[in-house]
C-alpha positions in Angstrom: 0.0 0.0 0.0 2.9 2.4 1.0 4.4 1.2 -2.5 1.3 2.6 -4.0 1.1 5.8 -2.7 4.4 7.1 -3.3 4.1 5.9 -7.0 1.4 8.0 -7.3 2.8 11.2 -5.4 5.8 10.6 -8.0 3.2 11.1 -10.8 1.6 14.3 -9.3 5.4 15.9 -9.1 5.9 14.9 -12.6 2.6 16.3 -14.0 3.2 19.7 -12.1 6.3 19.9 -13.3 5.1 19.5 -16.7 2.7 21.7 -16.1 4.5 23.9 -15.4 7.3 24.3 -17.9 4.1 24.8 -20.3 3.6 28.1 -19.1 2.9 28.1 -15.5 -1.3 29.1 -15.3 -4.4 28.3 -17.0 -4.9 29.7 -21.0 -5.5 33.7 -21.3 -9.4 32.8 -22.2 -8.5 36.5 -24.5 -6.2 33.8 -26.4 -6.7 30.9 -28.4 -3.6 28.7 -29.0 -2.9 30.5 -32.0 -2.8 34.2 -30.3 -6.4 35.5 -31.9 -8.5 37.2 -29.5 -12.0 35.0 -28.7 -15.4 37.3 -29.4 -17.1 37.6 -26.3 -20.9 36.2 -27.5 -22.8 37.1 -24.5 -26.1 38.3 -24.9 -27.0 41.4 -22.7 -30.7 41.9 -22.4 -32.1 44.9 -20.5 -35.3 46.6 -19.7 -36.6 50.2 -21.2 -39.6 51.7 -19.1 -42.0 54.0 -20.8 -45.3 55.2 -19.9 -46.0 56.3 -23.9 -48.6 53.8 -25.7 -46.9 51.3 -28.6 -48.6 52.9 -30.9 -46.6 56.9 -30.2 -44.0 59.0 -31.3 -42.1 58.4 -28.3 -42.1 54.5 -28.6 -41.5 54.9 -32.5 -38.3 56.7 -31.6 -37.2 54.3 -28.5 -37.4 51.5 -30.9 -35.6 53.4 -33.2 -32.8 54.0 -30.6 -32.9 50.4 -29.4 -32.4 49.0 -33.4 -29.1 51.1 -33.3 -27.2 50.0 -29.9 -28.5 46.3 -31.1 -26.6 47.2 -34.3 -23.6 48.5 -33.1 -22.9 46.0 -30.4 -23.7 43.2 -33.3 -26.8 41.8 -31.2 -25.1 41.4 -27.7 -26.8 44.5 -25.9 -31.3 43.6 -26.3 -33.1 46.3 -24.9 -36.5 45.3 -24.1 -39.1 48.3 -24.4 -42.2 48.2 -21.9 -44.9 50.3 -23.4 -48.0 51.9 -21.0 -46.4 52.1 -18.0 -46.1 48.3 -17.8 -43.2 48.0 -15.3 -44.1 51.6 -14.0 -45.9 54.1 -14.0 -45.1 57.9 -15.1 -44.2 58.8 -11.1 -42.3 55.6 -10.7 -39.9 55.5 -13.4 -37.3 57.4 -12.0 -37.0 55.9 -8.8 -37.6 52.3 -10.8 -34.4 53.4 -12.4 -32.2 54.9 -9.5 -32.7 51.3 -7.5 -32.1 49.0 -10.7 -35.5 47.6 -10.6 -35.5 48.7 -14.7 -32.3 49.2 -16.4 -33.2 52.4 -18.7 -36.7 55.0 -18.2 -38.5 57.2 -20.3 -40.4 59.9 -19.1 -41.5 63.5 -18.3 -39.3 65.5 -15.7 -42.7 66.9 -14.5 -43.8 64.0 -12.8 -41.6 64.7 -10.2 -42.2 68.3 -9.0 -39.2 70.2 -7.8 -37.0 67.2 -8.0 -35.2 68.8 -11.6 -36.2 72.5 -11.2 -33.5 73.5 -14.1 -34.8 71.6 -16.4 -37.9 73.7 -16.3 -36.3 76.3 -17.9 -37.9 75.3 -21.2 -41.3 74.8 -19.9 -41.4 78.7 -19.0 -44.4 79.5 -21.3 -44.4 81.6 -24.5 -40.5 82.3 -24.5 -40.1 81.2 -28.2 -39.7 77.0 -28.3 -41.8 76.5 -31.3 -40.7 72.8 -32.2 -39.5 70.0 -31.2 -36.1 70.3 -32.9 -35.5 73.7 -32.0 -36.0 72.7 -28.1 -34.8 69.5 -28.3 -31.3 71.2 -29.6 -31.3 74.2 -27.0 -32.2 71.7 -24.1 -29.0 69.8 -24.7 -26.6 72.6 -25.5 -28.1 74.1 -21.8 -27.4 70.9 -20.3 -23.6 70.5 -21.7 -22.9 73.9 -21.0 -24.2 74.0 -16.9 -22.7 71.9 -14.5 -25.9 72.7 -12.4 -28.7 71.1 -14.4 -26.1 67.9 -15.0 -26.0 67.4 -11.4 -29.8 67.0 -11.2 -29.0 64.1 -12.9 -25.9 63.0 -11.1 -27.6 59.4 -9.9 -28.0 58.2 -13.9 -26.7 57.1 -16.7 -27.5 60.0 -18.9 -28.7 59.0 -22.6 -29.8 62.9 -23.5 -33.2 64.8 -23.7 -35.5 65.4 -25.8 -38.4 67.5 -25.9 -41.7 66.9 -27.0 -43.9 68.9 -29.4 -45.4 72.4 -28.1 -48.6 72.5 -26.4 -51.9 74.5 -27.5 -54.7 75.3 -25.0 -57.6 72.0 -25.9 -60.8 73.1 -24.8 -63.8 70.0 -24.8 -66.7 71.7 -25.3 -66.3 75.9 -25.1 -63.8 77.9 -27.4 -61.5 80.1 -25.4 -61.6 83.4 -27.1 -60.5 85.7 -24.4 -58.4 85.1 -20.8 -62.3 85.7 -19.1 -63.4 82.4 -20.7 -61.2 80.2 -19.1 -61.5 81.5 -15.4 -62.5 79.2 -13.2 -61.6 76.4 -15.4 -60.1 72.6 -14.7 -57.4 72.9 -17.0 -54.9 69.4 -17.1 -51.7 70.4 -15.5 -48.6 68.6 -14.7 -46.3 70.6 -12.3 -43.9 73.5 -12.4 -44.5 76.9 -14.6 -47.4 75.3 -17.1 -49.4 74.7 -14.0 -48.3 78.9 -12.2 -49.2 80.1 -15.8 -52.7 78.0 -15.6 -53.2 79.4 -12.1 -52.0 83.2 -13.5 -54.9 82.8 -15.6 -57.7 82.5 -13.3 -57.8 78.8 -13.9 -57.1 75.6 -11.2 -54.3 72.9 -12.6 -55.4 69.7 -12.2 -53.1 66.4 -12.4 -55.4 63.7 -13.9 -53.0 60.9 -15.4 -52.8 61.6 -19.1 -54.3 58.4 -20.3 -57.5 59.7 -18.1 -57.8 62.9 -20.1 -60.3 61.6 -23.1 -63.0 60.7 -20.7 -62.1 63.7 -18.5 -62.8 66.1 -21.4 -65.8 64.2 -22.3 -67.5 63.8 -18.9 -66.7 67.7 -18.5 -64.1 66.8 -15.2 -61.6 68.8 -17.3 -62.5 72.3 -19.3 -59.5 71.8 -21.0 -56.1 70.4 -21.1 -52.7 72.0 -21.9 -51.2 68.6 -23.6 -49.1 68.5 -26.6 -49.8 67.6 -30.1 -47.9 64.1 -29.4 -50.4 63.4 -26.3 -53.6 64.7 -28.1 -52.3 62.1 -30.7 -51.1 58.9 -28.8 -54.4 59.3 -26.5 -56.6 60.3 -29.1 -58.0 63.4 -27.4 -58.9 64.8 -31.1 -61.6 62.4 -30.2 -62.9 64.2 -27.4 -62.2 67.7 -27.7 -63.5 70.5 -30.1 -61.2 73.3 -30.1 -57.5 74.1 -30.0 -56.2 77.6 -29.8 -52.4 77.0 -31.2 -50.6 79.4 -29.0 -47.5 77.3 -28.6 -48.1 77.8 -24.3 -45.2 75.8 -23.5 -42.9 72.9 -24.3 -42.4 69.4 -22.2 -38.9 67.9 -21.9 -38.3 63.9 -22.1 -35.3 62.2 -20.1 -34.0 59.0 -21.1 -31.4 57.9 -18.4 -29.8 54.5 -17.3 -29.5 52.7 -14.0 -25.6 53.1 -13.1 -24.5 49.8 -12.0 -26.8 48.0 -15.1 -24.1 50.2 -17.1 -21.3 49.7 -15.4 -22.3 45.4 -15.4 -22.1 45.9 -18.8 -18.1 44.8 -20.8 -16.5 47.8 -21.9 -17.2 47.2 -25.4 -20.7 47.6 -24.6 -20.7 50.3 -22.6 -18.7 52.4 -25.4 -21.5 51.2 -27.7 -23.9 52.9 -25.0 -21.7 56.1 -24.7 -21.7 55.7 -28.9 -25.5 55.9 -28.9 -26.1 58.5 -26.2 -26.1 62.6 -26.1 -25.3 64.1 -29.6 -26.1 61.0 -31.3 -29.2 60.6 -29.4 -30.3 63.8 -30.0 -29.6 63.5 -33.9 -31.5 60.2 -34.3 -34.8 61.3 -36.1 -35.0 64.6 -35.0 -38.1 65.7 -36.2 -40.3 62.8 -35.1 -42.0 64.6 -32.6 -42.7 67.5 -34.8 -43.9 65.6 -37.8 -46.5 64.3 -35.3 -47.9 67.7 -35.0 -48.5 67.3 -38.4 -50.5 64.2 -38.0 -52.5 65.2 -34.9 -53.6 68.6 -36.7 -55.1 66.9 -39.9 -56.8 63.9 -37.5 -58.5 67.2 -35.6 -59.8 68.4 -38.5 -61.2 64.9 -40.1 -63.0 64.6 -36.3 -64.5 68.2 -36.8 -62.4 69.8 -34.7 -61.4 73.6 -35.1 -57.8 74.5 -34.8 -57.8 78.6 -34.2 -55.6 81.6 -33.1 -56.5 83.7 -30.3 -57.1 87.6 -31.3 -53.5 89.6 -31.1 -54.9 91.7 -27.8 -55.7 88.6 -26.3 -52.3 87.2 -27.1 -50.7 90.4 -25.6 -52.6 90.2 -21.7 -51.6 86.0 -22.6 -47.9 87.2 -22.9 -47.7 89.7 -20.1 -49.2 86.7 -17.6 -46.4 84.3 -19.1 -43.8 87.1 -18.8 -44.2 87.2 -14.9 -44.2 84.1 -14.6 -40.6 83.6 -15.8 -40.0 86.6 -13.5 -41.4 84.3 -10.8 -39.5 81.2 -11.8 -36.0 83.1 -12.0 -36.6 84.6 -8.3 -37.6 81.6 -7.1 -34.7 79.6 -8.1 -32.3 82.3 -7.8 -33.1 82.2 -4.2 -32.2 78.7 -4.2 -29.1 78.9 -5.2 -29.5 78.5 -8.9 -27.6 80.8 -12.0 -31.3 80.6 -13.4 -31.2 84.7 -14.6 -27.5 82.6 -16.7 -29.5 79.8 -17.6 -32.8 81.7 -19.0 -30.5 84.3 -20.9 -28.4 81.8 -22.5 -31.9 79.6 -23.4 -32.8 82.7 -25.1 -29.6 83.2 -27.3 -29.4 79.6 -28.1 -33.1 79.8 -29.7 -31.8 82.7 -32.0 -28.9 80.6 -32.7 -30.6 77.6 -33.9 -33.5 79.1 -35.5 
């Protein structure tokens, strides 16, 4: 038996020996016997939360986005979108994708009411955003140029902004002519300076969920709503309401940012292919989508009956002067917090002459 066992420590010393004049370790898996790198063909599949329906803008364009990075990486990074608020809902996402419980969100900074106060900057109404390209392009120039509004966003992964189409006054059942009609209105609302201008009007902001507003408007729980073209489209409010007074009110920002540790998790190839896909390039992909929907949702209003108008130039005027003080408001107000806003609102200004 002893005979036995020191044969076979013998053939353990002679193997490790061996072993070890081959090299010394196990094979570099970035080698193959021959010296050529092995592809790493790992499938990455995340999760994309939206609260837009399939059938929108907004999902048209996410799908567009996802089609690229799936490109790029040659089909290792899957982005998975979840349509109507499926994994959460509009006042979730951002919190779904701080904790990791989605990998990317899309969604409306106005959900979440003094939590990304610079950002509101182009929401200040009737200050000249007439598009979606034109905003879209001066919201990301602002947000590369002010270290303040990028640390709103500090926790994420930052793909970019966009912004959504402008946003006309839609009245169910009564034509606003002048600012008397709409006193005492429910007028749909979402947070920061569109709902002070709706409340410097005489009216009350309401928050009713956005895919509540066609039976709101019909039942008469809302006079009127102050939603964009792309929400009187994707929710088919042309449906439900009569008039729209295009006065270009105001402008609604979208943020499309990562969980940090689903990035990070990610090989470096991959994650270049995310920085590859985000901020300028994100910006450029399809840039007019929004804006062509306006398009869309104007000739759908008209095939329903509806009547798309302009408000008399002296009631435009007493409509600016209300919007002007509320900038004044909004600059004050954030000023005292600590904020460059008086900087930030100035530069906004000379980057919309720029770009138009």
């Amino acid at each position: 038996m002893k005979k036995k066992l020191l044969i076979l420590l013998a053939l353990v010393m002679v193997f490790a020996l061996c072993f070890s004049a081959c090299g010394g370790g196990a094979e570099d898996p970035a080698e193959t016997p021959e010296g050529d790198a092995v592809a790493d063909d790992t499938v990455y599949t995340l999760s994309l939360t939206t609260h837009d329906t399939p059938e929108s803008a907004a999902v048209a364009y996410q799908t567009q986005w996802v089609e690229m990075v799936k490109e790029k990486s040659g089909g290792r990074l899957i982005i998975e979108i979840y349509p109507s608020a499926a994994l959460a809902k509009p006042t979730e996402t951002v919190d779904f994708v701080r904790d990791g419980t989605v990998d990317l969100g899309w969604g409306l900074p106005h959900f979440y009411p003094g939590v990304f106060p610079l950002i509101d900057v182009i929401s200040l109404p009737m200050v000249g955003l007439n598009s979606s390209e034109l905003t879209t392009r001066v919201l990301w120039d602002l947000y590369n140029e002010f270290p303040e509004m990028q640390a709103e966003w500090d926790d994420f992964k930052v793909i970019g902004f966009r912004a959504n189409c402008d946003v006309p006054i839609t009245s169910g059942k009564e034509k606003v002519e002048t600012l008397s009609d709409l006193k005492g209105w429910n007028i749909r609302g979402v947070s920061g300076p569109p709902n002070d201008f709706i409340t410097a009007i005489g009216a009350s902001p309401v928050n009713v969920p956005v895919a509540d507003v066609y039976s709101a408007l019909q039942n008469s729980t809302l006079d009127a709503t102050m939603s964009d073209w792309h929400a009187v489209l994707s929710f088919r409010m042309y449906e439900a309401a009569k008039y729209y007074a295009d006065e270009q009110i105001t402008v609604n920002s979208f943020y499309f940012i990562m969980n940090k540790d689903s990035y990070n998790n990610l090989p470096a190839d991959l994650q270049a292919v995310i920085d590859e896909c985000s901020g300028q390039a994100m910006v450029d992909l399809d840039i007019d989508i929004f804006d062509r929907v306006e398009e869309e949702a104007k000739a759908l209003i008209k095939d329903n009956g509806g009547e798309i108008y302009n408000l008399s130039p002296e009631t435009r005027a007493e409509m600016q002067a209300i919007a002007d003080q509320v900038v004044v408001n909004w600059i004050e107000t954030q000023t005292a917090a600590g904020y460059p806003a008086q900087e930030i609102y100035d530069r906004m200004l000379e980057l919309i002459d720029e770009w138009k």
